[in-house]
C-alpha positions as CSV (number, residue, x, y, z in Angstrom):
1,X,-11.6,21.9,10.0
2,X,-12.8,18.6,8.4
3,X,-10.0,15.9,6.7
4,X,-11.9,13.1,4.4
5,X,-12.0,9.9,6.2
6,X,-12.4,7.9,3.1
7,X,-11.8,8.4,-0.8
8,X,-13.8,7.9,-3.8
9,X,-14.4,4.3,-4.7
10,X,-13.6,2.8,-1.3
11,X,-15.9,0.5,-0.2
12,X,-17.9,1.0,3.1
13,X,-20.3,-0.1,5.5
14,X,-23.3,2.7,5.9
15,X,-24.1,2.1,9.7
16,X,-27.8,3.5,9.3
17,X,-28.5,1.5,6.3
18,X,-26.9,-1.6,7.5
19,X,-25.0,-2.6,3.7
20,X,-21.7,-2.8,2.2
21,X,-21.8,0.0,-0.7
22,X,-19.0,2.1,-2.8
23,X,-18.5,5.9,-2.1
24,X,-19.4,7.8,-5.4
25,X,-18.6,11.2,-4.4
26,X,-16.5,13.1,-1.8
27,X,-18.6,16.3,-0.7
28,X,-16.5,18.8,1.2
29,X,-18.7,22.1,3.0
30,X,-16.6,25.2,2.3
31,X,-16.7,28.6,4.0
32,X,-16.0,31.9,3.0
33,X,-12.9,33.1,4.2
34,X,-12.0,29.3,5.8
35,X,-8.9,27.4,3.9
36,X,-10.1,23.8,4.6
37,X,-13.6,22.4,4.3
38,X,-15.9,22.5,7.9
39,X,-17.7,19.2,6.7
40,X,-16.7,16.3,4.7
41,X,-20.5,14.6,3.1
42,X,-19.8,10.7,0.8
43,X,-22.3,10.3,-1.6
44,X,-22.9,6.8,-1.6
45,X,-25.6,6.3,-4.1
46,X,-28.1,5.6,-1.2
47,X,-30.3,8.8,-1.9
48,X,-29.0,10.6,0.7
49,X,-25.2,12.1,2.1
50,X,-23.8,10.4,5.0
51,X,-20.7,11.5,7.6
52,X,-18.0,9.8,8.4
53,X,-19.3,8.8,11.7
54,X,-21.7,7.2,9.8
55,X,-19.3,4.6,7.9
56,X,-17.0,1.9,8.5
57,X,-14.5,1.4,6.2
58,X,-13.9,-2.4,5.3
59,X,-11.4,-4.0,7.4
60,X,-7.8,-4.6,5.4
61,X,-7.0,-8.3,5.9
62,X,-3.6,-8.3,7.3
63,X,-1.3,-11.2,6.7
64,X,2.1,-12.1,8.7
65,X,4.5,-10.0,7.0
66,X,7.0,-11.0,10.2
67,X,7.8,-14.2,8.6
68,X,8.6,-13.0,5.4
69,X,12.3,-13.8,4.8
70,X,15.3,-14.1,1.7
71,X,16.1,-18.0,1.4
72,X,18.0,-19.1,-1.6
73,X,17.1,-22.3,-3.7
74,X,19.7,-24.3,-6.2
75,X,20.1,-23.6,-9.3
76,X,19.0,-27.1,-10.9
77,X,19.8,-26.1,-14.7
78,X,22.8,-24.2,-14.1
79,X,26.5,-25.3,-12.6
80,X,28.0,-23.4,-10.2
81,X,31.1,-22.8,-12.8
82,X,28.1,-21.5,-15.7
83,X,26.9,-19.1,-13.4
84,X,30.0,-17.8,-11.9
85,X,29.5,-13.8,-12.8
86,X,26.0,-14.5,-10.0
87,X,26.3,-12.9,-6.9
88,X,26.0,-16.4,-5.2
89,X,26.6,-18.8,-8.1
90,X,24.9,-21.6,-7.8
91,X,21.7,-20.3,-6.1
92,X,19.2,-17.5,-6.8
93,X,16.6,-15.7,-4.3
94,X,13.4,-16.7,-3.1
95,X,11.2,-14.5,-1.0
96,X,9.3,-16.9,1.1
97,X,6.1,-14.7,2.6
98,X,4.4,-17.7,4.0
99,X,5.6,-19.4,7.7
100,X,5.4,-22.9,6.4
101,X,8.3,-22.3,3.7
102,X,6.2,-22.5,0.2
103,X,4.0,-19.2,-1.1
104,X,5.7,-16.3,-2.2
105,X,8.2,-14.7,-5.0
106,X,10.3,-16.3,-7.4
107,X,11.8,-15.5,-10.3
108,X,12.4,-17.5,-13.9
109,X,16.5,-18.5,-14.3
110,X,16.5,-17.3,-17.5
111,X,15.5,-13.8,-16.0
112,X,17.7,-14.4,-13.1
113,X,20.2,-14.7,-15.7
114,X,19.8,-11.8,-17.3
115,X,20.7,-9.5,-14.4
116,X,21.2,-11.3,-11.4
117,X,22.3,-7.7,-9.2
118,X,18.5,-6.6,-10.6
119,X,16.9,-9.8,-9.4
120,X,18.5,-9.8,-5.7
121,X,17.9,-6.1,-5.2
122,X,14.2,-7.1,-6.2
123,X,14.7,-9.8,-3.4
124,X,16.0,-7.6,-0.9
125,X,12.9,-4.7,-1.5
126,X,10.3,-7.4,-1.5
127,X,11.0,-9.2,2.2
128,X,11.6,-5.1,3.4
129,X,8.6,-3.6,2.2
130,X,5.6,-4.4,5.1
131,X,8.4,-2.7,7.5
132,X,8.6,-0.1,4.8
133,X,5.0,0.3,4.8
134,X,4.8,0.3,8.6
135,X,6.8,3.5,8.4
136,X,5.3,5.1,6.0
137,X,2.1,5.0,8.0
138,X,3.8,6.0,11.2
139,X,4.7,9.0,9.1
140,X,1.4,9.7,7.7
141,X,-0.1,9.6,10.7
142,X,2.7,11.8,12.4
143,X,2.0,14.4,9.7
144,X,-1.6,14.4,10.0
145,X,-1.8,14.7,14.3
146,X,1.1,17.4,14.1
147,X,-0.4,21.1,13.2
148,X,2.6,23.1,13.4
149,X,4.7,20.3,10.9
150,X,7.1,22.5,8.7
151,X,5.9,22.1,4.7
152,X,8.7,19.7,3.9
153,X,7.7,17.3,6.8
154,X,3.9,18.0,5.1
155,X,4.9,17.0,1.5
156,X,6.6,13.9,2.8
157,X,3.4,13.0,4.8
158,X,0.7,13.3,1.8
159,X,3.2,11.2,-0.5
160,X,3.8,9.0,2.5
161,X,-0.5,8.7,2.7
162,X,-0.6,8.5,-1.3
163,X,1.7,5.4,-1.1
164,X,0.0,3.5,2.0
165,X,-3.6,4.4,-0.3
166,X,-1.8,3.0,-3.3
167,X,-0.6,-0.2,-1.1
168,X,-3.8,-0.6,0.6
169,X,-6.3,0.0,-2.8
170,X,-8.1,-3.0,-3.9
171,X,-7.7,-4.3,-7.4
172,X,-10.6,-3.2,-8.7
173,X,-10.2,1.1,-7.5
174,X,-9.7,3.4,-9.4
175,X,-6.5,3.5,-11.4
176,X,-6.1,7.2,-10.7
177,X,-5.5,6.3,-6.9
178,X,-2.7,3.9,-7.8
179,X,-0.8,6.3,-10.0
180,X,-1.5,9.7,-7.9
181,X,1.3,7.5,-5.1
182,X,3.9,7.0,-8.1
């Protein structure tokens, strides 16, 4: 039984070839009588059908994400006594994903202002979510090496995969891939 390696759209290196190209079409070989595909073919435009073996997907440039932290910054338009229904008057979030303290998330006062429990939530999700990602490709790849995983731990799995995919998509993908994790 064959699993695709890569998706349509997802840019690859084509080993025999030696270039950087853009798989166009995902070409499984079915049996008769066999639930999952034997072979898995990309079309990459090249005028012929490669294998997986035969590609290298592009490598995802990781950044830090340990050093990604909450800090709070003053509110410089606002007293603490105006702000006073704020979780932490005086102050609002700032998601700092950069080690030297500048780069990141902010959001505008006014907006802040609007629904500050919204806004610090936000916060909270933002600095969390490369450990949340870590896990949901621990799970996708706990799904895919376990055969005998009951259809619940399955289902969790492919929408765990769908999400790190979704993550992981470049900006210019197809929009189908980025809605199929929502």
């Amino acid at each position: 039984m064959a699993k695709a390696a890569f998706h349509k759209h997802q840019r690859v290196f084509v080993k025999p070839v030696g270039t950087w190209t853009v798989i166009e079409k995902i070409k499984p070989h079915w049996v008769k009588d066999v639930e999952e595909p034997v072979k898995i073919f990309y079309d990459c435009g090249l005028g012929r059908d490669f294998i997986a073996a035969e590609l290298a997907a592009e490598a995802v440039e990781e950044s830090d994400t340990s050093s990604w932290r909450l800090m709070r910054a003053k509110n410089k338009w606002q007293s603490p006594e105006e702000c006073a229904h704020h979780p932490q008057p005086g102050s609002y979030p700032v998601v700092v994903t950069d080690a030297q303290n500048w780069g990141g998330w902010r959001v505008p006062g006014a907006e802040y202002d609007r629904d500050p429990g919204r806004v610090e939530h936000q916060a909270r999700l933002i600095v969390h979510a490369p450990r949340l990602l870590q896990l949901a490709e621990a799970l996708a790849r706990e799904v895919a090496e376990s055969p005998d995983a009951g259809a619940d731990f399955v289902t969790l799995g492919k929408r765990a995969a769908d999400m790190v995919r979704a993550v992981r998509a470049r900006p210019d993908e197809d929009e189908a891939v980025l809605r199929a994790a929502g």
